[in-house]
C-alpha positions in Angstrom: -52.7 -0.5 15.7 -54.5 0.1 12.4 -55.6 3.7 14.4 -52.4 4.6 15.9 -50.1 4.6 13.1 -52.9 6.5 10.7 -52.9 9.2 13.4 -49.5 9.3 13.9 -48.8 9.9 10.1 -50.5 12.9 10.2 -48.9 14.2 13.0 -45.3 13.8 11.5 -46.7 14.8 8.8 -47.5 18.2 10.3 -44.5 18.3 12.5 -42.2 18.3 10.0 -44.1 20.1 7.1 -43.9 17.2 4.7 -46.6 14.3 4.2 -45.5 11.1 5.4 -47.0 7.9 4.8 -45.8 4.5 6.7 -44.4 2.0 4.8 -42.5 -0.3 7.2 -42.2 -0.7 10.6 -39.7 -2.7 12.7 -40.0 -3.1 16.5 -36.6 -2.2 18.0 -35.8 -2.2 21.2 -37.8 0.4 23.7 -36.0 -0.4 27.0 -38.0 -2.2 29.9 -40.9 0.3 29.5 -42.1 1.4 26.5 -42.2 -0.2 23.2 -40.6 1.1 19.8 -40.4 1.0 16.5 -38.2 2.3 13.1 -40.9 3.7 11.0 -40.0 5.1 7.0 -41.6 6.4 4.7 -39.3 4.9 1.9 -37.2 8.1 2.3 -37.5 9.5 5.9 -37.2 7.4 8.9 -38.4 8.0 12.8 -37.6 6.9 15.9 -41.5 5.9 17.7 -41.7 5.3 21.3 -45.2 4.7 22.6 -46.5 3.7 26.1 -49.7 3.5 28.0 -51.7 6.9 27.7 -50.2 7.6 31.2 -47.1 7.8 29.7 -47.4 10.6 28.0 -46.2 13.6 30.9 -42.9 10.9 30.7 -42.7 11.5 27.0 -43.2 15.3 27.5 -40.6 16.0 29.7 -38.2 13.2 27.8 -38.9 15.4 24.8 -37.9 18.9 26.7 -35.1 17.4 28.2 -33.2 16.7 24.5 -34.1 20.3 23.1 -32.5 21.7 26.8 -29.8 19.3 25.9 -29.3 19.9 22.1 -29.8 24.1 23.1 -26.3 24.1 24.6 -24.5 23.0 21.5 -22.3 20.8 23.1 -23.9 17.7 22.8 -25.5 15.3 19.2 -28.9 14.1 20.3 -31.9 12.8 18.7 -34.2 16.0 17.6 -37.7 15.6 18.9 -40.4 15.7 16.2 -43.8 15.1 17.8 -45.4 13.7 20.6 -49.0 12.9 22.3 -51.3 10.2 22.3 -53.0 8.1 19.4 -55.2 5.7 19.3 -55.5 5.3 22.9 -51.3 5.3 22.8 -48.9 8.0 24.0 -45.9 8.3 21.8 -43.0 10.3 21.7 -41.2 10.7 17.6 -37.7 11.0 17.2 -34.8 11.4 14.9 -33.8 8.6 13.7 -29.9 8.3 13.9 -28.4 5.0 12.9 -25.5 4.2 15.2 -23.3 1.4 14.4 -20.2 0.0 16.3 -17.4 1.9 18.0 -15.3 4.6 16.5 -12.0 4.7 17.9 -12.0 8.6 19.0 -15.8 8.5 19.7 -15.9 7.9 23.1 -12.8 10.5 23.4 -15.5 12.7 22.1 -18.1 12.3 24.2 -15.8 12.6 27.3 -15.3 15.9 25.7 -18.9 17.0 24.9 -19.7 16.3 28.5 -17.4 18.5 30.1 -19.0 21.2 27.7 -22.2 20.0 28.6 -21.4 20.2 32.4 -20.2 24.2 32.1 -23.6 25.0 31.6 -24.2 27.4 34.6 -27.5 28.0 36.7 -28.3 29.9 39.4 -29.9 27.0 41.3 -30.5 23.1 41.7 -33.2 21.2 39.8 -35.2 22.2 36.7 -38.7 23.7 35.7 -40.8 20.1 35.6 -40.4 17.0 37.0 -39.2 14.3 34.9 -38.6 10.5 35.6 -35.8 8.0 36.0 -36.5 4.9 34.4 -40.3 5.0 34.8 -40.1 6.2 38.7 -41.3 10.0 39.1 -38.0 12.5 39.3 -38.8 15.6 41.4 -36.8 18.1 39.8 -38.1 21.1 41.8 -35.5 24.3 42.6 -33.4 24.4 45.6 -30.4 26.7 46.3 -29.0 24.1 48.5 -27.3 21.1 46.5 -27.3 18.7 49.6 -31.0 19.9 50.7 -31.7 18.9 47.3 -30.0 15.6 47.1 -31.5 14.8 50.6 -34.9 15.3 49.6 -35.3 14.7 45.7 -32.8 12.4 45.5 -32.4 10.0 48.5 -35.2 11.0 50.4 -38.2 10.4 48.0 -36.3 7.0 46.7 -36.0 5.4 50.4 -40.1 7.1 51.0 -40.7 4.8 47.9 -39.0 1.6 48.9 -41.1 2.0 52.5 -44.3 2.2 50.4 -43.0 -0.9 49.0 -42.8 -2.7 52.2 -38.8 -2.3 52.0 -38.2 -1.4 55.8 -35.5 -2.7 58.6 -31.7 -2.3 58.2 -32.3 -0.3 54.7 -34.7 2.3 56.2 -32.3 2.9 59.2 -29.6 3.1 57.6 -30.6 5.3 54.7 -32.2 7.7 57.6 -29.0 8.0 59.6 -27.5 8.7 56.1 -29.3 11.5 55.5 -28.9 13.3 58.3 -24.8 13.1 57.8 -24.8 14.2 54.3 -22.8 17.1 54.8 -19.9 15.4 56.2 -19.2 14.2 52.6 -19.0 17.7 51.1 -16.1 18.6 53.6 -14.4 21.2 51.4 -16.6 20.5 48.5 -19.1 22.9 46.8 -21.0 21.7 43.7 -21.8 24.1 41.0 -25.4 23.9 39.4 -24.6 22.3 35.7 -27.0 20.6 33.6 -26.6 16.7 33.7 -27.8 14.1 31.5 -29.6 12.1 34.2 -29.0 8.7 33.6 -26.1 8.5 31.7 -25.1 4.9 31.7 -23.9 2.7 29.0 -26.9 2.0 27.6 -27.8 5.6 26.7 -24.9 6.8 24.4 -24.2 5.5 21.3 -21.9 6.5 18.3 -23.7 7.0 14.4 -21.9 4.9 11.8 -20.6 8.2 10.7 -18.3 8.2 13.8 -20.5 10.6 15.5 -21.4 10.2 20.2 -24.8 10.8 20.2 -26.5 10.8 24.2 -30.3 10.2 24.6 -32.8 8.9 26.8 -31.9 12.0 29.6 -33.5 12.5 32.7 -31.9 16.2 32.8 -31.7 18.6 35.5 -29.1 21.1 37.0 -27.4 19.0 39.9 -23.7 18.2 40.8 -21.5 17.2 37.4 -20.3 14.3 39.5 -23.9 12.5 39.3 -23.3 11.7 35.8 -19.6 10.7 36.5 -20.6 8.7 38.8 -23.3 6.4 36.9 -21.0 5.9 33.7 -19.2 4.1 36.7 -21.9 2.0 37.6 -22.7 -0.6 34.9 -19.5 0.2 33.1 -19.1 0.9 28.9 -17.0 4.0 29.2 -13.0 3.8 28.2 -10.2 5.2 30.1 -9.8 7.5 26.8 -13.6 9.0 27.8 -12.7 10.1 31.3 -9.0 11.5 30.5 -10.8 13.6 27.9 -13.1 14.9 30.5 -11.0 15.5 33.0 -8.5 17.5 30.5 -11.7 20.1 30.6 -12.6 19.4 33.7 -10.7 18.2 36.4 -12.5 16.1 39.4 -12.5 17.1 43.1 -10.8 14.3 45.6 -13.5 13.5 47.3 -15.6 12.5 44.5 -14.6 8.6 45.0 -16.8 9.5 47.7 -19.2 10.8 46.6 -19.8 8.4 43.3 -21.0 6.1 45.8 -23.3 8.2 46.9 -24.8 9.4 44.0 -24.8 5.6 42.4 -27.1 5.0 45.5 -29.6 7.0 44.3 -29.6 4.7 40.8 -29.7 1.2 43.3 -32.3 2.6 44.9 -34.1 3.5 41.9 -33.7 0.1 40.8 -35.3 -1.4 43.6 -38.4 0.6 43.4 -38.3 -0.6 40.1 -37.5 -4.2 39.9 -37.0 -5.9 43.5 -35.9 -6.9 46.3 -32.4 -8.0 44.4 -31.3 -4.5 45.1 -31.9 -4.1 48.6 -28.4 -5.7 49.5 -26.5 -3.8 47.3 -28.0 -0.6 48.5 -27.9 -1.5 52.1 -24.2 -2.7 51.5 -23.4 1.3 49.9 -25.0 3.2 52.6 -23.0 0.9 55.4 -19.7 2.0 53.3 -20.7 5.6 53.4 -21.7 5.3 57.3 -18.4 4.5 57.7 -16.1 6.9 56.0 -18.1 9.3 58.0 -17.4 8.0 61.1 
């Protein structure tokens, strides 16, 4: 490691226009993928994430997808510093931002910053690189059509993945029927292109110990502002104070109870790509729900 973190010093140190020399280290949690660390210098502290040298287009495209995010001004996230690969390493430098505990109007906040963040207009679905979910490739590219796109770089390329994984049968069938009856749950219903965080579960927001909702870890593209309603669903962590701010800026469409099934799919699928077969039931159980509302 001896290698890594000499390298790495020097690339801060150019990054940010001021030397920095590592002092202390402390792993910290880097999720189920990469591994991560709080470096300092005794006066300026970082944010290291590092991965096998594969990683690095993951880191890349992570590091785009905060400056898209921080661009629109709606949103606090960690500011990229540098990224590449060092001794035989790819990392990816943050910000450093302590978070600590809840504030009582933070989440409030957030619901608010998301709404901004969601009137961020495009002309079309997707974004200009491909990104990733978790570690599993996200093909992100352009489509006019929203439920073209969801059926193939959504749905589509997560069900080709489980069948490469030798997950066939009753999930294969079902998901194929579902694709080709997408549009009956868009009745009435036309998504507008807005820039989503990705993955925006519980475990990806946090709140500074100066009371401040920060968002990271993104896997951004312009999609349907419903996909990211719909995941802070899925594993819970968001207060009934979050979502009445957001709808105060945004209200939602009646058919999105719909829908957040749907789109949570996508994230159970993912998750069975990922980590096994203890997924398969729950997704098979979600597309039999959504067969039948659209029978």
């Amino acid at each position: 490691m001896d290698s890594f973190w000499s390298l790495l010093e020097d690339r801060i140190g150019t990054a940010t226009g001021r030397p920095f020399a590592v002092r202390q280290y402390h792993p910290m949690s880097g999720g189920c993928i990469n591994r991560a660390w709080r470096v300092s210098d005794g006066k300026q502290d970082y944010f290291v994430k590092a991965h096998a040298t594969a990683g690095l287009p993951m880191f890349e495209a992570e590091a785009a997808g905060l400056a898209e995010l921080a661009a629109t001004s709606t949103v606090r996230v960690p500011t990229p510093i540098c990224h590449g690969v060092s001794g035989g390493q790819a990392y990816l430098v943050l910000e450093y931002l302590l978070l600590g505990g809840g504030h009582s109007k933070a989440m409030e906040n957030l619901g608010r910053q998301l709404a901004m963040l969601h009137r961020q207009p495009r002309a079309w679905f997707g974004w200009h690189r491909d990104n990733t979910i978790g570690s599993t490739p996200q093909p992100n590219g352009r489509r006019d059509d929203w439920i073209e796109f969801w059926r193939e770089r959504r749905l589509g390329f997560q069900l080709a993945l489980a069948a490469a994984n030798g997950q066939g049968g009753v999930l294969q069938r079902r998901g194929e029927e579902l694709l080709t009856r997408l549009d009956g749950l868009f009745v009435g219903y036309r998504p507008i292109p807005a820039l989503v965080h990705g993955d925006l579960w519980g475990g990806n927001v946090g709140c500074t110990v100066e009371g401040e909702s920060v968002m990271f870890d993104p896997a951004v593209y312009y999609g349907d502002r419903e996909t990211d309603l719909a995941m802070t669903e899925l594993f819970g962590g968001f207060s009934e104070r979050f979502y009445a701010a957001y709808r105060e800026i945004l209200p939602l469409d009646a058919g999105y109870p719909q829908r957040r099934t749907l789109y949570n799919l996508y994230h159970i699928l993912n998750h069975l790509n990922l980590f096994g077969g203890g997924y398969r039931a729950q997704a098979e159980n979600m597309m039999a729900s959504l067969l039948a509302e659209l029978r």
